[in-house]
N, CA, C and O atoms as a GROMACS GRO file, in nm:
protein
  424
    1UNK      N    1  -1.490  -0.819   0.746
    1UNK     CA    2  -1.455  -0.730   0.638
    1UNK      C    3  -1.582  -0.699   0.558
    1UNK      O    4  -1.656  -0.777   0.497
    2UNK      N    5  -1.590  -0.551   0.575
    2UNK     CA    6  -1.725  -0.526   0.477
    2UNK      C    7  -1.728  -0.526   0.311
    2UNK      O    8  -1.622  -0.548   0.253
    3UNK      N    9  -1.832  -0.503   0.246
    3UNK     CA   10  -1.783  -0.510   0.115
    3UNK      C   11  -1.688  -0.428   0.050
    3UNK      O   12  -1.592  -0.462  -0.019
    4UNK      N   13  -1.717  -0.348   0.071
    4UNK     CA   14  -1.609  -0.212   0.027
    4UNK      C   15  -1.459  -0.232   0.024
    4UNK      O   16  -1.375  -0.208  -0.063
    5UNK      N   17  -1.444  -0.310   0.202
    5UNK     CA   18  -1.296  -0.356   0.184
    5UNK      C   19  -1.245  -0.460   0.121
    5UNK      O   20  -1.125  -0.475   0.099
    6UNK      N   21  -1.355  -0.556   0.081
    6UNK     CA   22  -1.324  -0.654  -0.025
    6UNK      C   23  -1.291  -0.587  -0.151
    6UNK      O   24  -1.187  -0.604  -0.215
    7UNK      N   25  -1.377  -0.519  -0.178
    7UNK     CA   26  -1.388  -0.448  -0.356
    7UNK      C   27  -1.212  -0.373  -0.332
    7UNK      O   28  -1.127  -0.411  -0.412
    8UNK      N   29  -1.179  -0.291  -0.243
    8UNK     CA   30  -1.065  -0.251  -0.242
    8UNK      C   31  -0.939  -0.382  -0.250
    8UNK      O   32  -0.857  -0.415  -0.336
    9UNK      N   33  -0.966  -0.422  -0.142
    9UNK     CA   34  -0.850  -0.591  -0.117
    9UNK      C   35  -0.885  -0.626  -0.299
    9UNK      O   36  -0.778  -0.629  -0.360
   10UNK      N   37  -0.962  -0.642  -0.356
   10UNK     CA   38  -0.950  -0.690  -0.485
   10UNK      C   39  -0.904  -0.619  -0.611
   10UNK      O   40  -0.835  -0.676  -0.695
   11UNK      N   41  -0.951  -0.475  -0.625
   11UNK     CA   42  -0.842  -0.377  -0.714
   11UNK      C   43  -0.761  -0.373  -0.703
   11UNK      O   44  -0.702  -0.334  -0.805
   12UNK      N   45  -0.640  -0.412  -0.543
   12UNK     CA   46  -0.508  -0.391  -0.528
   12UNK      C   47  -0.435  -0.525  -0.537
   12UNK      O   48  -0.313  -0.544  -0.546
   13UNK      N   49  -0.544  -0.622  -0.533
   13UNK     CA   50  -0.478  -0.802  -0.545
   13UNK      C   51  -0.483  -0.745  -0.748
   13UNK      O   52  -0.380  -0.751  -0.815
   14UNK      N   53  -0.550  -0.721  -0.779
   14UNK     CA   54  -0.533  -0.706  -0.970
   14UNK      C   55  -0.455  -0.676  -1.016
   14UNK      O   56  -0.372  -0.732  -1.088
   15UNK      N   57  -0.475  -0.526  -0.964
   15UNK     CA   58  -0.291  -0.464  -1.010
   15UNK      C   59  -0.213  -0.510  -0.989
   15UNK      O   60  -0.151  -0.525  -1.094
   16UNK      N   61  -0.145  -0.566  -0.880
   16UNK     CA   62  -0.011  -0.565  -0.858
   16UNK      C   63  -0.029  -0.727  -0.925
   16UNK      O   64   0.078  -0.785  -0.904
   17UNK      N   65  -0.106  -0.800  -0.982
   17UNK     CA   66  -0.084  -0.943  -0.989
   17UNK      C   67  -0.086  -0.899  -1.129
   17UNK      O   68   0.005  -0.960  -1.186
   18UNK      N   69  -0.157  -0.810  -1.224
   18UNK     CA   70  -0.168  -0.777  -1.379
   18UNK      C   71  -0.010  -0.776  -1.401
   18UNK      O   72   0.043  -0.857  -1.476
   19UNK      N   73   0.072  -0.666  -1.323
   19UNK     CA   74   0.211  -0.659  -1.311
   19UNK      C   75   0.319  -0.784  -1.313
   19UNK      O   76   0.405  -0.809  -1.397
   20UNK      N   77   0.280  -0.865  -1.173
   20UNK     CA   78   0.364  -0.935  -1.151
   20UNK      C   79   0.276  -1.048  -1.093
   20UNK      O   80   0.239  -1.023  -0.978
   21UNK      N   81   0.237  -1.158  -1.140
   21UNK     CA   82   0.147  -1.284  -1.151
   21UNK      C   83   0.240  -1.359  -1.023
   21UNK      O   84   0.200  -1.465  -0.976
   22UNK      N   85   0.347  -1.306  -0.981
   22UNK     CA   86   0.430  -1.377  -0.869
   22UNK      C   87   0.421  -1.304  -0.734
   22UNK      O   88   0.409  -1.372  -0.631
   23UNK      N   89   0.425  -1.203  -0.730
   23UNK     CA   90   0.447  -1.124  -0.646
   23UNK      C   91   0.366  -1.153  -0.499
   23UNK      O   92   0.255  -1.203  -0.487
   24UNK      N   93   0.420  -1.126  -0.434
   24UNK     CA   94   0.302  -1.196  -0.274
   24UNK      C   95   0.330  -1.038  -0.204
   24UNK      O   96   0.424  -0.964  -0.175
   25UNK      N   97   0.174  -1.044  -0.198
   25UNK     CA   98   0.099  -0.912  -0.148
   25UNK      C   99   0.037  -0.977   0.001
   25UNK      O  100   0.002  -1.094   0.019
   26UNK      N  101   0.036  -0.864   0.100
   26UNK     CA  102   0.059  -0.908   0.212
   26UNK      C  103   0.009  -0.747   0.249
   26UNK      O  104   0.065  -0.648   0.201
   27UNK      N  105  -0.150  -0.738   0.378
   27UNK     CA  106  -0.224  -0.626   0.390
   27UNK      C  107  -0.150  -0.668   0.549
   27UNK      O  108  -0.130  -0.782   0.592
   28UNK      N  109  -0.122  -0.541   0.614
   28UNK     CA  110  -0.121  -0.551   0.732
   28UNK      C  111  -0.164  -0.399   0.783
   28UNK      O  112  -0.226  -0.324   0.707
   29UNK      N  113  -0.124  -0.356   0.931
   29UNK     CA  114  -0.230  -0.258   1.014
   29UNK      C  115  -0.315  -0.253   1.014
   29UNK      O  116  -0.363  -0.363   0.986
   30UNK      N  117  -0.413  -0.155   1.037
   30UNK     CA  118  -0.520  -0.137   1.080
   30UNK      C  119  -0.616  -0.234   1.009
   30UNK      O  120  -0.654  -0.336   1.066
   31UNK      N  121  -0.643  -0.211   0.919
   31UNK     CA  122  -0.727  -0.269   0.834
   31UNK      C  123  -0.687  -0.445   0.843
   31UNK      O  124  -0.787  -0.511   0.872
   32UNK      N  125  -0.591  -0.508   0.828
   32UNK     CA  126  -0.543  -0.634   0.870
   32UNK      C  127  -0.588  -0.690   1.028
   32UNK      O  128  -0.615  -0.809   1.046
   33UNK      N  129  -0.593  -0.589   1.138
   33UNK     CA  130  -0.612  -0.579   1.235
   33UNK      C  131  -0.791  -0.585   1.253
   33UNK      O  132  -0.844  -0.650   1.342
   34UNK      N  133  -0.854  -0.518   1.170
   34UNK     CA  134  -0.989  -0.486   1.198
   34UNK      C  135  -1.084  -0.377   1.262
   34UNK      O  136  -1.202  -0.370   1.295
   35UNK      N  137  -0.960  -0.287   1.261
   35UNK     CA  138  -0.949  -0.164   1.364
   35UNK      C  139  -0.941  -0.039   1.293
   35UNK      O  140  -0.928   0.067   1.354
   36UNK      N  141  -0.947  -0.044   1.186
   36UNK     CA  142  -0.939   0.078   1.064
   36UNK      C  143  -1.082   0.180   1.097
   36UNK      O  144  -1.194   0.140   1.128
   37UNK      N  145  -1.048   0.280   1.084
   37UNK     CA  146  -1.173   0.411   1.083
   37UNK      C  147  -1.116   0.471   0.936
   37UNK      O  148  -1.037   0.445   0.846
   38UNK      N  149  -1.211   0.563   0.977
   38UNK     CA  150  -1.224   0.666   0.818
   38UNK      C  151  -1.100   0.733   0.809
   38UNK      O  152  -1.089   0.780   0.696
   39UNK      N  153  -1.009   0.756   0.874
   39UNK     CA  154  -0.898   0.800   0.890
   39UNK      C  155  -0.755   0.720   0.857
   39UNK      O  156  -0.640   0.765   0.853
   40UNK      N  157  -0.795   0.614   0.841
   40UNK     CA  158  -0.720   0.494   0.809
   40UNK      C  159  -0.651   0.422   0.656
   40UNK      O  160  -0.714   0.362   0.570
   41UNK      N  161  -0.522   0.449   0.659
   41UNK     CA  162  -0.485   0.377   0.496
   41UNK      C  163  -0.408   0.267   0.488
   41UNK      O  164  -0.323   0.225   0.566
   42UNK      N  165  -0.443   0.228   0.396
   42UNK     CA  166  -0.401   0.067   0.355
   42UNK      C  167  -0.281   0.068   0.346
   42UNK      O  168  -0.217   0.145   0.274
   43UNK      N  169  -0.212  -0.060   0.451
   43UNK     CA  170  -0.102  -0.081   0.444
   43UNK      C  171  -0.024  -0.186   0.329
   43UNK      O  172  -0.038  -0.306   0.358
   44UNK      N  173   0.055  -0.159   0.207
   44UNK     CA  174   0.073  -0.306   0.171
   44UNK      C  175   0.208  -0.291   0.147
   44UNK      O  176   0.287  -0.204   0.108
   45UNK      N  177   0.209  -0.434   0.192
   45UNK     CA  178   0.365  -0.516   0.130
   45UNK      C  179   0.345  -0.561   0.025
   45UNK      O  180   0.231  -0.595  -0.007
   46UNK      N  181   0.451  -0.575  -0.060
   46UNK     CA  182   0.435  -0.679  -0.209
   46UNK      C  183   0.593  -0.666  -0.202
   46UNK      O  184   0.669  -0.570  -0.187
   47UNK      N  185   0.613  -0.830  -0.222
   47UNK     CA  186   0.747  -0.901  -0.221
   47UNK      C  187   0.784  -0.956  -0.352
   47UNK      O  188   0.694  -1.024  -0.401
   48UNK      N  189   0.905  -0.945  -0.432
   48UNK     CA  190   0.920  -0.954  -0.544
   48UNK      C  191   0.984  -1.063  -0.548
   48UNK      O  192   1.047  -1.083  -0.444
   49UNK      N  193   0.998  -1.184  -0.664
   49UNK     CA  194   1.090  -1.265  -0.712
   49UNK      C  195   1.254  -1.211  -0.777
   49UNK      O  196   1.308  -1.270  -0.870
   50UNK      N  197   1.304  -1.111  -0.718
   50UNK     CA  198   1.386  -1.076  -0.769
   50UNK      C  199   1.539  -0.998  -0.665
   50UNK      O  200   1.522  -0.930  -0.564
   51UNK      N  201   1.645  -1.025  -0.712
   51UNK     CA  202   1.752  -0.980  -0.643
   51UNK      C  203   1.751  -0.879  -0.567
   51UNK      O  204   1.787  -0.858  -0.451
   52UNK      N  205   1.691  -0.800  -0.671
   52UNK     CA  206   1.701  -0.631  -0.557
   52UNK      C  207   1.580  -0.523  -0.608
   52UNK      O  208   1.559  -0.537  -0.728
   53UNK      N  209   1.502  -0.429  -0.549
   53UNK     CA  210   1.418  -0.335  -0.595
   53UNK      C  211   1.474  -0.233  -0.642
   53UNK      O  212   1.547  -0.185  -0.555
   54UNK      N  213   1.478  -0.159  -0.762
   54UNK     CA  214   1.483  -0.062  -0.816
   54UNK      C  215   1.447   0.047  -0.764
   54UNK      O  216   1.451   0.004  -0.649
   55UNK      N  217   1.414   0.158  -0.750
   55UNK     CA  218   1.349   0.269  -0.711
   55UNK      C  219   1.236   0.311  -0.827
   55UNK      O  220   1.126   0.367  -0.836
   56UNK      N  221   1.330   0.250  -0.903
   56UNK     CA  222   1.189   0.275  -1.081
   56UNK      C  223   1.097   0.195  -1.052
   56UNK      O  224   0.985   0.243  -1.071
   57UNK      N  225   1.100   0.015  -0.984
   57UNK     CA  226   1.050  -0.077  -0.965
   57UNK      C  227   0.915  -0.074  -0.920
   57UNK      O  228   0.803  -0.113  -0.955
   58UNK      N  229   1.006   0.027  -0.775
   58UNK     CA  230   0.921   0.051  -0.661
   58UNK      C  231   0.793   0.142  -0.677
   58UNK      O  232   0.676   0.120  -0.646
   59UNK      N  233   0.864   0.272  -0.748
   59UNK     CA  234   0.803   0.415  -0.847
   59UNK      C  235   0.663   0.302  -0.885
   59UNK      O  236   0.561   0.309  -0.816
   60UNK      N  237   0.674   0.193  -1.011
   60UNK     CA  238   0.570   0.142  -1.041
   60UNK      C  239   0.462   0.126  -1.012
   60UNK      O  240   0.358   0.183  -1.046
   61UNK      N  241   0.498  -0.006  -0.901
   61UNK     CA  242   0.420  -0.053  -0.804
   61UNK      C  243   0.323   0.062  -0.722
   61UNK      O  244   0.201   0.053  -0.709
   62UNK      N  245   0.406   0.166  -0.672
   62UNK     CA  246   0.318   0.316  -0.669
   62UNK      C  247   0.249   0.326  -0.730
   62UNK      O  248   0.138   0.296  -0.688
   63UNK      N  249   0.257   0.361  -0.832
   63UNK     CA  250   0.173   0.443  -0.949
   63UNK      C  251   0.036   0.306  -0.996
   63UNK      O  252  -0.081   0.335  -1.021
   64UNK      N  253   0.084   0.187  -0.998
   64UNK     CA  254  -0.075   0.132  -1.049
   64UNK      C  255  -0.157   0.178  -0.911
   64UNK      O  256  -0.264   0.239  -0.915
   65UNK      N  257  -0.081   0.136  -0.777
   65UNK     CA  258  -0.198   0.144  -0.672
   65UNK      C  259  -0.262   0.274  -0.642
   65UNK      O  260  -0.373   0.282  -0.590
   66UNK      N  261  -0.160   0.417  -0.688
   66UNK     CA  262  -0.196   0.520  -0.717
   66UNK      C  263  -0.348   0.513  -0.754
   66UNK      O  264  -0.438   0.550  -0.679
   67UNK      N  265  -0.373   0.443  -0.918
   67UNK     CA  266  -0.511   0.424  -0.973
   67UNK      C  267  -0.594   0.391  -0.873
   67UNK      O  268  -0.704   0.444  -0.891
   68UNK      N  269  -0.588   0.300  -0.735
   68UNK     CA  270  -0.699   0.208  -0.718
   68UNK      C  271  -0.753   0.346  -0.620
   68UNK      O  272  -0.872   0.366  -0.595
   69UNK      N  273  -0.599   0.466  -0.556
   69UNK     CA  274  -0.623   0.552  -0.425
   69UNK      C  275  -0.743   0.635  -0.487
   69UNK      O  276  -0.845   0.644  -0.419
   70UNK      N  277  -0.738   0.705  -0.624
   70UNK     CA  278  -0.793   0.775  -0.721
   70UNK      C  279  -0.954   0.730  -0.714
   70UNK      O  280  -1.056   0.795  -0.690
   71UNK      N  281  -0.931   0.593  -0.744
   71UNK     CA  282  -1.064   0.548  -0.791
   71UNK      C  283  -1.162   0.550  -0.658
   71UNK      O  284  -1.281   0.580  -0.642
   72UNK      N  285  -1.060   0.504  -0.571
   72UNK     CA  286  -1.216   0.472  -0.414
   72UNK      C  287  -1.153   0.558  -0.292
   72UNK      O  288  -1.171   0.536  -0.172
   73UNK      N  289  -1.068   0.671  -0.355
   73UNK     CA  290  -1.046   0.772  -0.221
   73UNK      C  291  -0.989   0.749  -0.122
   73UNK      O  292  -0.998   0.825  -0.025
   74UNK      N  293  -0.920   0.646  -0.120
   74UNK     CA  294  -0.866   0.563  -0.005
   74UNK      C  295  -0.732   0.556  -0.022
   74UNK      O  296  -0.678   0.495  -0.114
   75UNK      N  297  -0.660   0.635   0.087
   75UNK     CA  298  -0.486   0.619   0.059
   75UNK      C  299  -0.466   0.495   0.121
   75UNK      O  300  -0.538   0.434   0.200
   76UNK      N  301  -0.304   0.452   0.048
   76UNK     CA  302  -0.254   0.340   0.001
   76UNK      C  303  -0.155   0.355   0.056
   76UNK      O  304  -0.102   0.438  -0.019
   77UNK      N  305  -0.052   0.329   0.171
   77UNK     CA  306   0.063   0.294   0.193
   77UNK      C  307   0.159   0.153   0.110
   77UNK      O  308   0.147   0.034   0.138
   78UNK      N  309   0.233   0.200   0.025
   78UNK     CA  310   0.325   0.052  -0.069
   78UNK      C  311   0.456   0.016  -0.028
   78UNK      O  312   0.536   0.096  -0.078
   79UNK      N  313   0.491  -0.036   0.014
   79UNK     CA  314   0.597  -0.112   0.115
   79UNK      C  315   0.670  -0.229  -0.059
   79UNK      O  316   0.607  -0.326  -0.099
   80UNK      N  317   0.765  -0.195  -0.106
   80UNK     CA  318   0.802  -0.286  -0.212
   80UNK      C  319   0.941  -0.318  -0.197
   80UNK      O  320   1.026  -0.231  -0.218
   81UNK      N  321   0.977  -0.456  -0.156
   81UNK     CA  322   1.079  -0.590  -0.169
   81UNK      C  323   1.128  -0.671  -0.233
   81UNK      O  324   1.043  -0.747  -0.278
   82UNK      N  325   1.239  -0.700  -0.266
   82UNK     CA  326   1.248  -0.829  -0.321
   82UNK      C  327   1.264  -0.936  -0.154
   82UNK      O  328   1.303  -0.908  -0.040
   83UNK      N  329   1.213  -1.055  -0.216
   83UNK     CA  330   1.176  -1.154  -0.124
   83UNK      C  331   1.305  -1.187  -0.007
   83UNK      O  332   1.316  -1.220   0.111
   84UNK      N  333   1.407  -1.147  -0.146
   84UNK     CA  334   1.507  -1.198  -0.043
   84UNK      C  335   1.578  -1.092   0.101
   84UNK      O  336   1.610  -1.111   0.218
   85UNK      N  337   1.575  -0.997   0.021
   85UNK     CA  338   1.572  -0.826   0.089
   85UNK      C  339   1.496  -0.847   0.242
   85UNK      O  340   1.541  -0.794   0.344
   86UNK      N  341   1.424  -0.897   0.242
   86UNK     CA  342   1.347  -0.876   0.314
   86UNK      C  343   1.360  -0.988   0.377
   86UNK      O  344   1.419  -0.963   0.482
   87UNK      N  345   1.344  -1.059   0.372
   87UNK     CA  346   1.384  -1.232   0.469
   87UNK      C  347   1.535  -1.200   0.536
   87UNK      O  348   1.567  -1.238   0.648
   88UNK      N  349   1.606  -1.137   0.461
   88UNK     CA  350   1.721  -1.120   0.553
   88UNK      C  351   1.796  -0.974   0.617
   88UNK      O  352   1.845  -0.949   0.728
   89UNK      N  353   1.782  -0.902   0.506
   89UNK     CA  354   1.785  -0.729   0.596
   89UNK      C  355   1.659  -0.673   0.659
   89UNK      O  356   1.678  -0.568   0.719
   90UNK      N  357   1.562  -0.708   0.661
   90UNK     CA  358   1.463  -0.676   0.760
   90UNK      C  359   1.348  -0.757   0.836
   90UNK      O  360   1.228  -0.746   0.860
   91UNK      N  361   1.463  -0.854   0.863
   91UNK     CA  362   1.372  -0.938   0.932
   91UNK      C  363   1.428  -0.891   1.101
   91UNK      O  364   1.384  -0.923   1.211
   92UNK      N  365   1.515  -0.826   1.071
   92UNK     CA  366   1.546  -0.795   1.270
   92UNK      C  367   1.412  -0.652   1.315
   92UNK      O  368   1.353  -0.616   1.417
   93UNK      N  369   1.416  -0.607   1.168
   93UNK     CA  370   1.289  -0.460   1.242
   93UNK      C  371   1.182  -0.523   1.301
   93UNK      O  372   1.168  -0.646   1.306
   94UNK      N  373   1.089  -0.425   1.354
   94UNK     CA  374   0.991  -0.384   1.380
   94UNK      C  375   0.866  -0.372   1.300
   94UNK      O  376   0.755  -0.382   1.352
   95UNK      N  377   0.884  -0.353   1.183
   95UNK     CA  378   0.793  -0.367   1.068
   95UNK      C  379   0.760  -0.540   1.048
   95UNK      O  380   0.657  -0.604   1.033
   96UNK      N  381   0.889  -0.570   1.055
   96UNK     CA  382   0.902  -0.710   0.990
   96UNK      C  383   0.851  -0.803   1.073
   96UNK      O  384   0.827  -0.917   1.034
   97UNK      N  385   0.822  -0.749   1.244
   97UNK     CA  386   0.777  -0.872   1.340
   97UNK      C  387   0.626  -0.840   1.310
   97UNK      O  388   0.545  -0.916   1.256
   98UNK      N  389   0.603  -0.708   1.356
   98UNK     CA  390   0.460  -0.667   1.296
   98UNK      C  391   0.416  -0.758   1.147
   98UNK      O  392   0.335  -0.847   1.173
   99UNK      N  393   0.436  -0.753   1.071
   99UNK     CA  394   0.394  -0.786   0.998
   99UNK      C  395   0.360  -0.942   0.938
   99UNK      O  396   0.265  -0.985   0.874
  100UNK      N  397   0.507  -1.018   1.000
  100UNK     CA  398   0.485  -1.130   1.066
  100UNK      C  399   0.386  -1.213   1.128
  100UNK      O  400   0.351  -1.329   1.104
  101UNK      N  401   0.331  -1.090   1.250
  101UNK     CA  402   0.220  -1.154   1.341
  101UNK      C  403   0.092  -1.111   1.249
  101UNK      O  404   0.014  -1.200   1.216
  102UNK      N  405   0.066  -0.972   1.205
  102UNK     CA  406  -0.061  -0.947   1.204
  102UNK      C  407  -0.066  -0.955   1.046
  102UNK      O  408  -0.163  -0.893   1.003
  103UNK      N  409  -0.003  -1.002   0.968
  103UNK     CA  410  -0.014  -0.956   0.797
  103UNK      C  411  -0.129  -1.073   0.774
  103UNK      O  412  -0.136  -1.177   0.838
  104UNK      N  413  -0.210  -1.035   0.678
  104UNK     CA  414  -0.274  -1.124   0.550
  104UNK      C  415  -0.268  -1.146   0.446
  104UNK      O  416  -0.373  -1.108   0.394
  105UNK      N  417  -0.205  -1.188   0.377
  105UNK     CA  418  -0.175  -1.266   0.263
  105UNK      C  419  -0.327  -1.269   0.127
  105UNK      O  420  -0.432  -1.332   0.117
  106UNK      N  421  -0.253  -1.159   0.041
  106UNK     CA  422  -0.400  -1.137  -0.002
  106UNK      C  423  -0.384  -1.199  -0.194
  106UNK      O  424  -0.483  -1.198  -0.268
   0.00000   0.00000   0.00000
């Protein structure tokens, strides 16, 4: 990982932790993989301590990482869960094995 993708991995570990000091952020595709080109946007999960996601919740979580797309030009894919949501309605997808095998925990 070059610097750049650190400095990025670290504006998007801020935000979403300034937000929610609980939340488990989790980079997967390309960039998780090591395989990212210039054409390439950041995939993230962030899993919530909470019953269910809002759409306002979710809206949020958008909008800080919005700032980081702004700041270093780099689109942002935001994938937003509550923990439990996700351990049990999407753990049969395709996303969820993917992410499984190749995610990093950031």
């Amino acid at each position: 990982m070059n610097l750049k993708e650190k400095y990025i991995i670290g504006l998007i570990k801020s935000k979403i932790q300034k937000k929610n000091p609980d939340a488990d952020i989790i980079l997967f595709g390309s960039h998780a993989r090591g395989t990212a080109n210039q054409d390439s946007d950041w995939d993230i999960l962030i899993l919530l301590n909470t019953s269910n996601v809002s759409r306002k919740t979710e809206q949020e979580y958008r909008h800080e990482l919005f700032d980081v797309e702004l700041e270093t030009g780099e689109p942002i894919s935001t994938f937003v869960y509550s923990k439990t949501d996700w351990e049990t309605k999407h753990s049969v997808t395709p996303l969820y094995y993917n992410i499984s095998k190749e995610g990093i925990r950031i």
